[in-house]
C-alpha positions as CSV (number, residue, x, y, z in Angstrom):
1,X,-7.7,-23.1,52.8
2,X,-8.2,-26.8,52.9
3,X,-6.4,-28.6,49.7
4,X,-4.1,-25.1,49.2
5,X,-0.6,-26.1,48.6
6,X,0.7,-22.8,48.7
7,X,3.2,-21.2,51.7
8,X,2.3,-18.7,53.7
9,X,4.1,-15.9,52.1
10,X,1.7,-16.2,49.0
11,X,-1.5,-17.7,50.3
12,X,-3.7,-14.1,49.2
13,X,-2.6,-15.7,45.5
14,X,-3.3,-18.7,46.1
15,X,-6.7,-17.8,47.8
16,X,-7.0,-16.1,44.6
17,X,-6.8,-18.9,42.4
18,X,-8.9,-20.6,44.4
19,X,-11.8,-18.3,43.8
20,X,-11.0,-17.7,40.5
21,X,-11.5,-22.0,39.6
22,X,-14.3,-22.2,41.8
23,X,-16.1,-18.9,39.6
24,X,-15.2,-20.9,36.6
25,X,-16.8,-24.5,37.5
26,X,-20.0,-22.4,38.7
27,X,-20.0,-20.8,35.4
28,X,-19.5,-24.7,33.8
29,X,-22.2,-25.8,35.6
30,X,-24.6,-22.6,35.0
31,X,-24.0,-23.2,31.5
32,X,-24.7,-27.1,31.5
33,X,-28.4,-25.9,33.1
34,X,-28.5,-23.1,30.6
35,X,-29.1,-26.0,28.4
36,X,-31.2,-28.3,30.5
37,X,-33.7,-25.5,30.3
38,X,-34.0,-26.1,26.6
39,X,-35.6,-30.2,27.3
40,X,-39.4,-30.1,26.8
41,X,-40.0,-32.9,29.4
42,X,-38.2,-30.2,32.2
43,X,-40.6,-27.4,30.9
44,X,-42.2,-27.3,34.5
45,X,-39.0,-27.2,36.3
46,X,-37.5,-24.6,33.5
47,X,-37.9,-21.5,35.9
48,X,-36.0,-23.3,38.9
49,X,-33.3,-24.6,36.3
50,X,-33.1,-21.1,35.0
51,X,-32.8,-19.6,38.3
52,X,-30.7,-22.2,39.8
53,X,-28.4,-21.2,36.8
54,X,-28.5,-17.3,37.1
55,X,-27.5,-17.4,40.5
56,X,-24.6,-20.4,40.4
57,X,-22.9,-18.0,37.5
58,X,-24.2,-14.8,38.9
59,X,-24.6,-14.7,42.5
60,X,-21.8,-12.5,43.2
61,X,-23.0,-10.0,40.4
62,X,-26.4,-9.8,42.1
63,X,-25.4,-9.1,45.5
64,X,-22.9,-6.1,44.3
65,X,-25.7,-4.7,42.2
66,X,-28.7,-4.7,44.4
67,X,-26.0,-3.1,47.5
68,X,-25.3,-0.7,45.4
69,X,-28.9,-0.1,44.0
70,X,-29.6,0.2,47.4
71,X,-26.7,2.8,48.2
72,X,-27.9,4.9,44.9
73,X,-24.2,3.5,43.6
74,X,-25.0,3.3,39.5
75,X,-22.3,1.3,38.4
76,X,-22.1,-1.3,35.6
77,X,-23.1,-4.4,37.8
78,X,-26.5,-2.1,39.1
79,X,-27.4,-2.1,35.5
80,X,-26.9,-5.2,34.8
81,X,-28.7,-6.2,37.8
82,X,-32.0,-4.4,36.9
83,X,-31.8,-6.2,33.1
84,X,-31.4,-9.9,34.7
85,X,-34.1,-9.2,37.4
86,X,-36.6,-7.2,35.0
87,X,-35.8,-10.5,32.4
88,X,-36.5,-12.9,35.0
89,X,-39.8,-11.2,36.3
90,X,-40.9,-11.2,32.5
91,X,-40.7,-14.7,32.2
92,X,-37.7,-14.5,30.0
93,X,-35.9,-16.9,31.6
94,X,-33.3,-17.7,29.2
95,X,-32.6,-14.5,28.7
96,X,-32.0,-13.4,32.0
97,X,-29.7,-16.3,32.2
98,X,-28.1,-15.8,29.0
99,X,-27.3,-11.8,30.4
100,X,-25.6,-13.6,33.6
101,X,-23.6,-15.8,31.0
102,X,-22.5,-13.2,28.7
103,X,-21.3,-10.8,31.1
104,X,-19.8,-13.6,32.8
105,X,-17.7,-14.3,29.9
106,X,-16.9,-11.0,29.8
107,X,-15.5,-10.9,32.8
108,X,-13.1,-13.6,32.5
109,X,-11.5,-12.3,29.6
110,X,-11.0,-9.1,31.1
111,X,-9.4,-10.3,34.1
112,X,-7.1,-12.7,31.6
113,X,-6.3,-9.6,30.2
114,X,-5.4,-7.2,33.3
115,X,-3.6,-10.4,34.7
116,X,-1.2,-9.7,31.2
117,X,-1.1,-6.5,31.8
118,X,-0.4,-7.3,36.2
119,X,2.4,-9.7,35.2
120,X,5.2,-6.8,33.9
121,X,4.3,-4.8,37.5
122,X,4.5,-7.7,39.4
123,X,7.6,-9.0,38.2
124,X,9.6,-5.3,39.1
125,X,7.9,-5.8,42.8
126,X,9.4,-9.0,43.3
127,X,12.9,-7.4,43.2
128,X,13.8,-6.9,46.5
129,X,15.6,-9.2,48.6
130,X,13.5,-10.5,52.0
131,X,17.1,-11.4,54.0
132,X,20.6,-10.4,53.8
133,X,23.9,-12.3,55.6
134,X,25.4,-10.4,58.2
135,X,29.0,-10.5,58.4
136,X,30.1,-10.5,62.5
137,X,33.8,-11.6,62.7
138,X,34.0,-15.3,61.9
139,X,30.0,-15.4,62.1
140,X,27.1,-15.1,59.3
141,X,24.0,-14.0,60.6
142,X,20.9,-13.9,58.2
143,X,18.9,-10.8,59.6
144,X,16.1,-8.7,57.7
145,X,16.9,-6.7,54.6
146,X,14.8,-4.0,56.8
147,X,17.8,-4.4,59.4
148,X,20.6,-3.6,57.3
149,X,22.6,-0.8,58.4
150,X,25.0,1.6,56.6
151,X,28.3,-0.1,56.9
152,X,27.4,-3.3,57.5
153,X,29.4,-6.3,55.5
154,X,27.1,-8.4,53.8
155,X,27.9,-11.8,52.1
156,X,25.9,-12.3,49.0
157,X,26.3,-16.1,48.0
158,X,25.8,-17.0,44.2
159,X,21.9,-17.3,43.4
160,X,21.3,-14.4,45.7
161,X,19.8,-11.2,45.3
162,X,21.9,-7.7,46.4
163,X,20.3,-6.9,49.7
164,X,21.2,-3.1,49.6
165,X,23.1,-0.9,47.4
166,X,26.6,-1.0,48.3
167,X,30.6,-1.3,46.9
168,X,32.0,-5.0,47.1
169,X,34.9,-5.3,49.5
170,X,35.9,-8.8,48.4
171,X,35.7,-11.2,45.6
172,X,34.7,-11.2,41.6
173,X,31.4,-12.1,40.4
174,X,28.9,-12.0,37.4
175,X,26.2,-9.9,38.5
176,X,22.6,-10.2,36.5
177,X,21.2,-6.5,36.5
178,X,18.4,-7.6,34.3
179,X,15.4,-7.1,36.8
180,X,17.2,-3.5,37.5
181,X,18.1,-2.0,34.7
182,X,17.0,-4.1,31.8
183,X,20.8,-5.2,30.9
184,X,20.3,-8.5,29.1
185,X,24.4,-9.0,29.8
186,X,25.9,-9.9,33.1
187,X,28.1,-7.7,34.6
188,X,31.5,-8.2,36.6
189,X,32.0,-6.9,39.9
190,X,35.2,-6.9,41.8
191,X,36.5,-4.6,44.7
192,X,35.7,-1.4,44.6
193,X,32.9,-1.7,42.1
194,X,29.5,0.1,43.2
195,X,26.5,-2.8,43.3
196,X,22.9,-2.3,43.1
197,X,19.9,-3.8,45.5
198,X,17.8,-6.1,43.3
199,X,21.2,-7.6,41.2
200,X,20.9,-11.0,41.1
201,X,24.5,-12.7,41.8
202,X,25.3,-15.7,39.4
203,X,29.2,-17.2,39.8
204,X,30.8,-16.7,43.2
205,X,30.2,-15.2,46.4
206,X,31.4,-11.7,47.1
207,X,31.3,-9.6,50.6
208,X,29.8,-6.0,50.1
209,X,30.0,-3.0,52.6
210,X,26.4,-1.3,52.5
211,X,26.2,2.3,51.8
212,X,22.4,2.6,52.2
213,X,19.9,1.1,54.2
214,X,16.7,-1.1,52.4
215,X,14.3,2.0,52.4
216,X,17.0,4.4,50.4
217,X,18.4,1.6,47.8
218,X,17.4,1.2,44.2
219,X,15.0,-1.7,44.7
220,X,12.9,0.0,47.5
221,X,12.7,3.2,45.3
222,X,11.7,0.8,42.4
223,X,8.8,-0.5,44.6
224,X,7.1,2.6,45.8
225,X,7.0,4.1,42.5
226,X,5.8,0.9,41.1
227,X,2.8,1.6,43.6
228,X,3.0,5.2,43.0
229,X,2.7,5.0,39.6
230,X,-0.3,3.1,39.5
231,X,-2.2,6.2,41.9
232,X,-1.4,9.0,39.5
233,X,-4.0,8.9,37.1
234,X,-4.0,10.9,34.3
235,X,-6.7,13.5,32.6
236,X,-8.0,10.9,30.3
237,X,-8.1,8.2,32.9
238,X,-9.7,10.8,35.1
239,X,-11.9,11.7,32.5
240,X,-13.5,8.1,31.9
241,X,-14.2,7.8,35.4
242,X,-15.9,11.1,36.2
243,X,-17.7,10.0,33.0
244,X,-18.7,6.9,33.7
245,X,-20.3,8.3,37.6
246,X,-22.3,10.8,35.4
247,X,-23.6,8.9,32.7
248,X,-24.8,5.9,34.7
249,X,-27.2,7.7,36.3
250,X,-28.4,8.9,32.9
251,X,-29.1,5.9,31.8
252,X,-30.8,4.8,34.4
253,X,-33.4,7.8,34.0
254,X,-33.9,7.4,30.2
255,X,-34.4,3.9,30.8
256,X,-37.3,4.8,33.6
257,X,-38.7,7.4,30.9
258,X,-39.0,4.7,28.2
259,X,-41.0,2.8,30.6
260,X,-43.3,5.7,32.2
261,X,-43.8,7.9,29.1
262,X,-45.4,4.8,27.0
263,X,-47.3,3.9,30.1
264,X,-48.8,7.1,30.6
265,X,-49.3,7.4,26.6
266,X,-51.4,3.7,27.2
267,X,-48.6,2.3,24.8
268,X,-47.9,-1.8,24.6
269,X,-45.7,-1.9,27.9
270,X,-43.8,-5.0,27.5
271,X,-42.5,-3.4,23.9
272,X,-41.6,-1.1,26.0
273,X,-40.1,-2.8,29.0
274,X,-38.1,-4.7,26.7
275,X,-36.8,-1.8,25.0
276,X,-36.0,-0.2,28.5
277,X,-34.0,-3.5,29.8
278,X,-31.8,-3.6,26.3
279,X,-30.9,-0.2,27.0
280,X,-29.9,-0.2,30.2
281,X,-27.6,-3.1,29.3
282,X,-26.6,-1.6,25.8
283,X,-25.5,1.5,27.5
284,X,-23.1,-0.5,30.3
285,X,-19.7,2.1,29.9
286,X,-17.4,-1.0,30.5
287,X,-15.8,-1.3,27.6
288,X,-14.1,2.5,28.5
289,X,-14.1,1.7,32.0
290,X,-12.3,-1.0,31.8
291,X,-10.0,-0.7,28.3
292,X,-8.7,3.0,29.1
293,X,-7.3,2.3,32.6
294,X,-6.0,-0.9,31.2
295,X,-4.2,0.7,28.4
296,X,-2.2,3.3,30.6
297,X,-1.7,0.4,33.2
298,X,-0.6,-1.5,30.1
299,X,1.9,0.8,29.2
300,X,3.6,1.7,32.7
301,X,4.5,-2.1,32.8
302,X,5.5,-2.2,29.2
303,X,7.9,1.1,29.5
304,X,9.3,-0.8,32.9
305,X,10.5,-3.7,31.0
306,X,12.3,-1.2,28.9
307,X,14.1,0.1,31.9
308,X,12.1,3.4,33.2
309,X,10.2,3.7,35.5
310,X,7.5,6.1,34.8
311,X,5.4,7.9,38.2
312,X,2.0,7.6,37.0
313,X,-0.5,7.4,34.2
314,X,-0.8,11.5,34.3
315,X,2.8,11.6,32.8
316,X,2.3,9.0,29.5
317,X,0.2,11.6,27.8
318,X,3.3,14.3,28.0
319,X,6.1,11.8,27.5
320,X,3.8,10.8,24.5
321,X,3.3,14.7,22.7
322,X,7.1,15.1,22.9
323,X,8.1,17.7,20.6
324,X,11.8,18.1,21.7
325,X,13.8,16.3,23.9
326,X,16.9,18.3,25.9
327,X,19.7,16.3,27.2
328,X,22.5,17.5,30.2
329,X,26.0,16.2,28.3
330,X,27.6,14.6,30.9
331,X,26.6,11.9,31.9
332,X,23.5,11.6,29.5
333,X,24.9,11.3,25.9
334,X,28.1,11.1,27.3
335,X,29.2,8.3,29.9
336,X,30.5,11.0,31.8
337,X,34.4,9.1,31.5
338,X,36.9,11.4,30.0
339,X,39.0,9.7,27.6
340,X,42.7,10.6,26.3
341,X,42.5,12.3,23.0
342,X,46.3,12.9,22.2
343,X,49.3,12.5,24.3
344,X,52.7,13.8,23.3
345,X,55.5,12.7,24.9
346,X,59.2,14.9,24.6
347,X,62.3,13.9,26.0
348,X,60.9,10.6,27.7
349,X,59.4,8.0,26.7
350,X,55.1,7.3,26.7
351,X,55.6,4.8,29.2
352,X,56.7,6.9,31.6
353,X,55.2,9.7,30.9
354,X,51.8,7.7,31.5
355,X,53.7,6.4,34.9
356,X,54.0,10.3,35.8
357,X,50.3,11.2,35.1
358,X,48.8,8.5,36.8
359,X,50.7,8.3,39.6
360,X,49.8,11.9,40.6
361,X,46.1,11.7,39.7
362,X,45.4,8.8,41.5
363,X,45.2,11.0,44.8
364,X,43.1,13.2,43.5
365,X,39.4,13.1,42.8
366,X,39.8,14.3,39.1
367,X,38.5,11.4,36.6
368,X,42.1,11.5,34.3
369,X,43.7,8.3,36.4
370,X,40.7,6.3,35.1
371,X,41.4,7.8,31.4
372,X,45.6,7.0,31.8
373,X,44.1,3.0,32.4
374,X,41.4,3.4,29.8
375,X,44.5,4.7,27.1
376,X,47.0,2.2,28.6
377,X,46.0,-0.9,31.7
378,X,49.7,-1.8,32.2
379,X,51.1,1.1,33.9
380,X,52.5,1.0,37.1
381,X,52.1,3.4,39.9
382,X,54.8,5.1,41.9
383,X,55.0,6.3,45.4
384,X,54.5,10.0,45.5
385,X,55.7,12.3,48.0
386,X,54.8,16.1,49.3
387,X,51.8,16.3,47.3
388,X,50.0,18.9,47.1
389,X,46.8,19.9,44.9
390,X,46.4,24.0,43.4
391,X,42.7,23.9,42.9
392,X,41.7,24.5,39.7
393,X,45.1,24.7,38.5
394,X,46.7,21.4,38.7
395,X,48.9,19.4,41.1
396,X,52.0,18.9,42.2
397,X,54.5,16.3,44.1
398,X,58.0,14.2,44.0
399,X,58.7,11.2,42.2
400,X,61.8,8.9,42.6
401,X,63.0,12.6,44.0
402,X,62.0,14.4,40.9
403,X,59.5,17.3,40.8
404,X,56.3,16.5,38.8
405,X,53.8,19.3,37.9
406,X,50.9,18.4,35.9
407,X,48.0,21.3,35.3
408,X,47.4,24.1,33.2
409,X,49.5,27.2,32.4
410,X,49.0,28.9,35.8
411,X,50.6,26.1,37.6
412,X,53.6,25.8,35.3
413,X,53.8,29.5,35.8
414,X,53.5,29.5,40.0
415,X,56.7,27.1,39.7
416,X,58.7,29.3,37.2
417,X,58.6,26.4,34.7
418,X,60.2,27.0,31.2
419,X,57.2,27.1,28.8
420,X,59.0,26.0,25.7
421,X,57.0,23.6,24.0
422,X,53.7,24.6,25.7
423,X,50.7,23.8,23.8
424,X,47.8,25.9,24.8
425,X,44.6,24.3,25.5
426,X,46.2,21.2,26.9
427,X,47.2,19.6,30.6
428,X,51.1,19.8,30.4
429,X,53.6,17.5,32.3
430,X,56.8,19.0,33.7
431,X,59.5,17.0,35.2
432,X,62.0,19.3,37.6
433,X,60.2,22.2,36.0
434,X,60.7,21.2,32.4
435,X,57.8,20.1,29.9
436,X,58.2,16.6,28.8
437,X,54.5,16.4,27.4
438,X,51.0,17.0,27.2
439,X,47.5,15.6,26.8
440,X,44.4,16.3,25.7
441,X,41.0,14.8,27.1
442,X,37.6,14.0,25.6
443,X,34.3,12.7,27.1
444,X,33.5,9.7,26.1
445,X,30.2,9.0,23.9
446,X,27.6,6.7,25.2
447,X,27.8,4.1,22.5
448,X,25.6,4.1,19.1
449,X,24.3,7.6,20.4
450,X,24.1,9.3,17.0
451,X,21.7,6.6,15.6
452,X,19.5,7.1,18.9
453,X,19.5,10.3,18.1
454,X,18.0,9.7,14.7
455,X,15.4,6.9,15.7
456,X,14.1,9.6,18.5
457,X,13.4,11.8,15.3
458,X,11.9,8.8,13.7
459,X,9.5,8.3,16.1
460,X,7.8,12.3,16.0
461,X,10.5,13.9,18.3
462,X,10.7,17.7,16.0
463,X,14.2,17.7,17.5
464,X,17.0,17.5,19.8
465,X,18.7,19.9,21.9
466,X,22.0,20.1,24.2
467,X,21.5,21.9,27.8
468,X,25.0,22.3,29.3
469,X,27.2,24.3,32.1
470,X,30.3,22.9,29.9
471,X,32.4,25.4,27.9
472,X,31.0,26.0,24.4
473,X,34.2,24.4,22.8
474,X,33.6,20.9,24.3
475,X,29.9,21.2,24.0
476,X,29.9,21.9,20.2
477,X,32.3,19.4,19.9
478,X,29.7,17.2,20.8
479,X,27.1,18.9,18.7
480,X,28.9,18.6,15.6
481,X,29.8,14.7,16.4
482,X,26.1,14.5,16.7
483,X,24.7,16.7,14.6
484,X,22.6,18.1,16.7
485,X,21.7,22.2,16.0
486,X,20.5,23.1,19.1
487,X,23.3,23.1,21.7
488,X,23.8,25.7,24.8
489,X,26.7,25.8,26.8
490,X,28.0,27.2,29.8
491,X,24.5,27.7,31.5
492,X,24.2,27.8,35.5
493,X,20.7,26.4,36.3
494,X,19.1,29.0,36.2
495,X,20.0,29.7,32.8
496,X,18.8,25.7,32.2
497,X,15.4,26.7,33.5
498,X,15.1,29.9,31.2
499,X,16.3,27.7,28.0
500,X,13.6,25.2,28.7
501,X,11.0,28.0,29.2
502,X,11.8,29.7,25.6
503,X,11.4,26.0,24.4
504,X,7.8,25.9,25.6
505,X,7.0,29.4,24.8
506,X,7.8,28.0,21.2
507,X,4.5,26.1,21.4
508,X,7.0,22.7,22.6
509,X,6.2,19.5,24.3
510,X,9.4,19.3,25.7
511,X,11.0,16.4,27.8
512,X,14.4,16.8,29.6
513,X,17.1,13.9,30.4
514,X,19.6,15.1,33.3
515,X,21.7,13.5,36.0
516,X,22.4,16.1,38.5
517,X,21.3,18.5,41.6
518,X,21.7,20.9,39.6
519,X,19.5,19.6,36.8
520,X,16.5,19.4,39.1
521,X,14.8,22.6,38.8
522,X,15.1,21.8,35.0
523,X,13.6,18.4,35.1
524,X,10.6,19.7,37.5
525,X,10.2,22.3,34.8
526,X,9.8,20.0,32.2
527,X,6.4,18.8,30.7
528,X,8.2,15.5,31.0
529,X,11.4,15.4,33.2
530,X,13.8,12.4,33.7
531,X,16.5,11.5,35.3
532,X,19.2,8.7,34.7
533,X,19.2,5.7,37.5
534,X,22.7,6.7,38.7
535,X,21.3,10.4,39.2
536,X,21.5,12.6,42.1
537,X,18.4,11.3,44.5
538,X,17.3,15.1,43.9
539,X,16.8,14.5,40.6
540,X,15.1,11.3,40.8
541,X,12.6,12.6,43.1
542,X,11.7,15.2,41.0
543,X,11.5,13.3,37.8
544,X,8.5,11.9,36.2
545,X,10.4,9.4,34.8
546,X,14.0,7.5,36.1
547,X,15.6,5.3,33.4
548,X,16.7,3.0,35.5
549,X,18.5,1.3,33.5
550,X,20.7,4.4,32.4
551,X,20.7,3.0,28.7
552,X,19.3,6.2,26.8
553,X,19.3,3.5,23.7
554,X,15.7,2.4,25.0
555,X,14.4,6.2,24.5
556,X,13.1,5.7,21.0
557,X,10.9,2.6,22.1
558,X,9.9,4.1,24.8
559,X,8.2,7.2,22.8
560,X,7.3,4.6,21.0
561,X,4.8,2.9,23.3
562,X,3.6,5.7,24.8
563,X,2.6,7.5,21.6
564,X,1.3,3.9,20.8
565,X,-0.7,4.0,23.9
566,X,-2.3,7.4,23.0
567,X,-3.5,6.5,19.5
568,X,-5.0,2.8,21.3
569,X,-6.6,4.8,23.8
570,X,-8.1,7.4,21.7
571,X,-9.4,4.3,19.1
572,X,-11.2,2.7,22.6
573,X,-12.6,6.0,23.6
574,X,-14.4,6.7,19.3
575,X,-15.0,2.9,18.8
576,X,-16.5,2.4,22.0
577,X,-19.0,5.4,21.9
578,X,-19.8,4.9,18.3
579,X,-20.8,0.8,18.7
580,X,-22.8,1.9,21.7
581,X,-24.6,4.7,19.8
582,X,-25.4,1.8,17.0
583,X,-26.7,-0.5,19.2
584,X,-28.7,1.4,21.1
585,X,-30.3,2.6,17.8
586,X,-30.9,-0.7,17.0
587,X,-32.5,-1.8,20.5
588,X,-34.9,1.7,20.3
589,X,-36.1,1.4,16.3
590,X,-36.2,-2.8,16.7
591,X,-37.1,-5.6,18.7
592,X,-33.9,-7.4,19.9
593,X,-33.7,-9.4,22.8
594,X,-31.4,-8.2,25.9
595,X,-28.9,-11.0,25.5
596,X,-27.8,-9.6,22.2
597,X,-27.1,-5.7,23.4
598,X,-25.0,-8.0,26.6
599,X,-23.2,-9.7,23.4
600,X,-22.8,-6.3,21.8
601,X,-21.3,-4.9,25.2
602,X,-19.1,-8.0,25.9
603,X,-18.0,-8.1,22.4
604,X,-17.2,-4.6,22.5
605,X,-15.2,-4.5,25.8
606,X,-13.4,-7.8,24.2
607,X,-12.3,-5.8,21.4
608,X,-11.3,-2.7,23.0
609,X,-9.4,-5.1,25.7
610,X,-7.4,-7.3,22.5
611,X,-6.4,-4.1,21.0
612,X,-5.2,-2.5,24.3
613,X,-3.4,-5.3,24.2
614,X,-1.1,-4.3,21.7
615,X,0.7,-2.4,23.9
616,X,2.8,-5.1,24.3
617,X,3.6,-6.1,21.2
């Protein structure tokens, strides 16, 4: 387009602004002749200025209406395309013009306000990263985030986005997870550490090994629900539109009564006509049509800011009649990190003791390594030899020629230890088959949980309940830290699924929060499953809702806005109807001209769009 500065990746938006200035300089101008028509010496030219006007402003209106007049389509620009035509034939030129101006207006507010609403979706969709840096030997090769493959090293140079999800293989960096997960803090990555597609990278450059390709990573997932989201529809949503197909037509054949009944009657027939023309524009649905898809479109991007991600429309109006909410533990109210609770060391000294425990547990896949570094980051780790691990038991191998033994009482008992000084309940340390200690673990709380817990209740949620395959001790552990009444423990998934049916059966809205495979079944069952960023793929696919963001801290607001969204939309839907129903009384029982039932229209659509909104605030 000649005069378009814009590069080729984003000319369809700047075509769009384009359009959008050249709608609004017709409508300047439109309205500039709108008042030319008023000048007595231009009285013979007023129906040329007038028409000149209606289609500069309107021309685009028109040619949608009378195509769809002609395809038996009854939609709000075919009514408003019989009212500025009927005007016009009249001889009410500056009402017909005045329609075209009005709606006009309209119109431009409404698309300032979807534009608001566009920016939050918009910004998640600009997430993904269009090229990556290849690593080949000495070479960097910038190739297609499309042509990443599993494996591949990727440098990521400060500035850039994370191409893929992957684990960084060299260097330490700052990494802003904002767009992600919502995490106003940056994060620091170093080797080893797991790194998410759509993380911006702030200090230095890092090398990452990719572990998925584009299509399976965060960001891409992020995208197509995005776009998936804003498919599902829900019943209201539904609702409005089968509405709107029915009742169009309806008006369209009361309006022809009020014109053929008072013919055939020998009543005065422009009254009449005039009555019929305010009517047709009085009854325009777009104030539903518009504000009710809006509102739900509203919400999905204001919930996304918040860190979920929410499917579709169809699922606000569950999340939003939440009665109780069901958390998995681990991993959910819990960070899923075991933490030491006590140690006691006899006969050697904590230092070495922690030496002894870590060590071991570094070769295994058991999280108490990470807990000896949480409890202590200066211990050092020893060479271990003949290791061996007795599942479910414990391990076992030789240190500086020594035999270690760390596990439950089985294992002490399979190497004939001496069980003086055993503890029960703990995970006890023998050194040539003599107990020099023990430990206790404890999971780790997600931080500030309890208060979360207490603003869920705040905001309408009945209660709060604890689904878990962990023993009872550790689960009502938690419980009681929490005070939270309703826990269950040591439930397969089956169990899970059951537990969340009895929930229902108790006449419960009931929203589930899990992490896991195993969790699946239960968040499907769910009248509104989710599942935590870091889940099992499983899970996310079968939630309605990922919280991306894995901060279970945003769940209050996030209830919050979608109740919000309910009690907007169910306001639209009463104060729409009802201002219609006045009007129209008004336009039947009176004589007011048709540009005042297109003021009432725009006015209420403006209204109904401002409070919608509010969603945001």
């Amino acid at each position: 387009m000649a005069g378009c500065s814009c590069s080729t990746h984003n000319h369809e938006e700047c075509e769009e602004k384009e359009n959008n200035k050249s709608k609004i300089i017709l409508f300047i101008l439109s309205l500039v002749l709108f008042g030319i028509g008023f000048i007595p010496a231009l009285e013979q030219f007023r129906v040329w200025i007038y028409l000149v006007a209606v289609l500069l402003a309107g021309y685009d209106l028109l040619i949608e209406g009378i195509k769809n007049l002609f395809k038996l389509n009854f939609e709000e620009s075919t009514l408003m395309t019989i009212a500025i035509i009927g005007a016009f034939v009249k001889g009410d030129f500056p009402e017909s013009c005045l329609v075209v101006l009005l709606f006009k207006l309209g119109e431009f507010l409404e698309d300032f306000a979807e534009a608001r609403s566009n920016k939050n979706i918009e910004d998640i969709t600009k997430i993904k990263a269009n090229n990556a840096n290849l690593v080949n030997g000495d070479d960097v090769k910038v190739i297609k985030v499309e042509d990443v493959k599993v494996g591949d090293i990727l440098l990521v140079k400060p500035g850039e986005k994370i191409p893929v999800d992957g684990v960084v293989t060299s260097g330490t960096s700052q990494l802003d997870r904002s767009p992600i997960t919502g995490e106003s803090k940056p994060v620091k990555v170093e080797t080893n550490n797991e790194v998410i597609s759509g993380s911006i990278n702030l200090n230095s450059a890092i090398y990452i090994r990719a572990e998925k390709e584009y299509k399976d990573s965060m960001a891409s997932q992020i995208i197509d629900l995005v776009y998936e989201a804003t498919n599902n529809k829900g019943k209201t949503e539904k609702f409005i539109t089968k509405f709107s197909k029915i009742y169009t037509p309806i008006v369209i054949v009361i309006a022809l009564l009020l014109v053929i009944v008072p013919l055939i009657l020998g009543a005065n027939m422009d009254r009449w006509v005039d009555i019929a023309l305010f009517f047709l524009v009085a009854s325009c649905p777009c104030s539903l049509v518009i504000s009710i898809p809006l509102s739900f479109f509203s919400c999905i991007g204001a919930i996304s800011k918040k860190g979920m991600i929410i499917k579709g429309t169809k699922y606000i109006e569950n999340l939003a009649k939440t009665d109780i909410i069901a958390f998995d533990k681990t991993g959910t109210l819990t960070t899923g990190k075991m933490v030491i609770d006590k140690l006691v060391a006899n006969g050697i000294s904590e230092k070495e003791m922690l030496e002894y425990i870590y060590s071991i547990e570094s070769l295994s896949n058991h999280p108490i390594s990470t807990a000896v570094l949480s409890y202590d980051k200066n211990v050092n780790k020893l060479e271990v030899k003949d290791y061996k691990e007795d599942s479910g038991h414990g391990l076992y191998g030789k240190i500086n020629g020594k035999e270690v033994l760390f596990g439950n009482k089985k294992l002490l008992e399979k190497y004939n230890v001496d069980l003086t000084g055993y503890v029960d309940n703990t995970i006890t340390l023998a050194v040539d088959r003599k107990i020099v200690g023990y430990i206790t673990l404890k999971e780790e709380l997600r931080e500030n949980v309890e208060n979360i817990l207490n603003d869920l209740k705040e905001e309408g949620v009945k209660d709060v309940a604890i689904l878990t395959g962990d023993n009872k001790k550790a689960a009502q552990n938690i419980a009681d830290k929490l005070n939270v009444s309703r826990v269950y423990a040591e439930l397969l998934p089956q169990e899970k699924l059951n537990k969340v049916k009895e929930l229902q059966a108790e006449h419960n809205k009931v929203t589930f929060l899990g992490d896991g495979i195993n969790d699946s079944p239960v968040i499907a069952t769910a009248d509104f499953g989710m599942s935590m960023g870091t889940g099992s793929e499983i899970a996310n696919n079968t939630a309605d809702g990922i919280l991306v963001s894995n901060d279970i801290a945003m769940l209050p607001s996030i209830i919050k806005v979608a109740k919000k969204t309910m009690r907007i939309v169910k306001f639209n839907i009463a104060f729409s109807l009802l201002a219609k129903l006045i009007v129209l009384l008004v336009g039947l029982f009176g004589t007011a001209p048709i540009w005042l039932a297109v003021l009432a229209d725009t006015g209420v659509t403006l209204l109904t769009v401002l409070n919608t909104l509010r969603i945001f605030r």
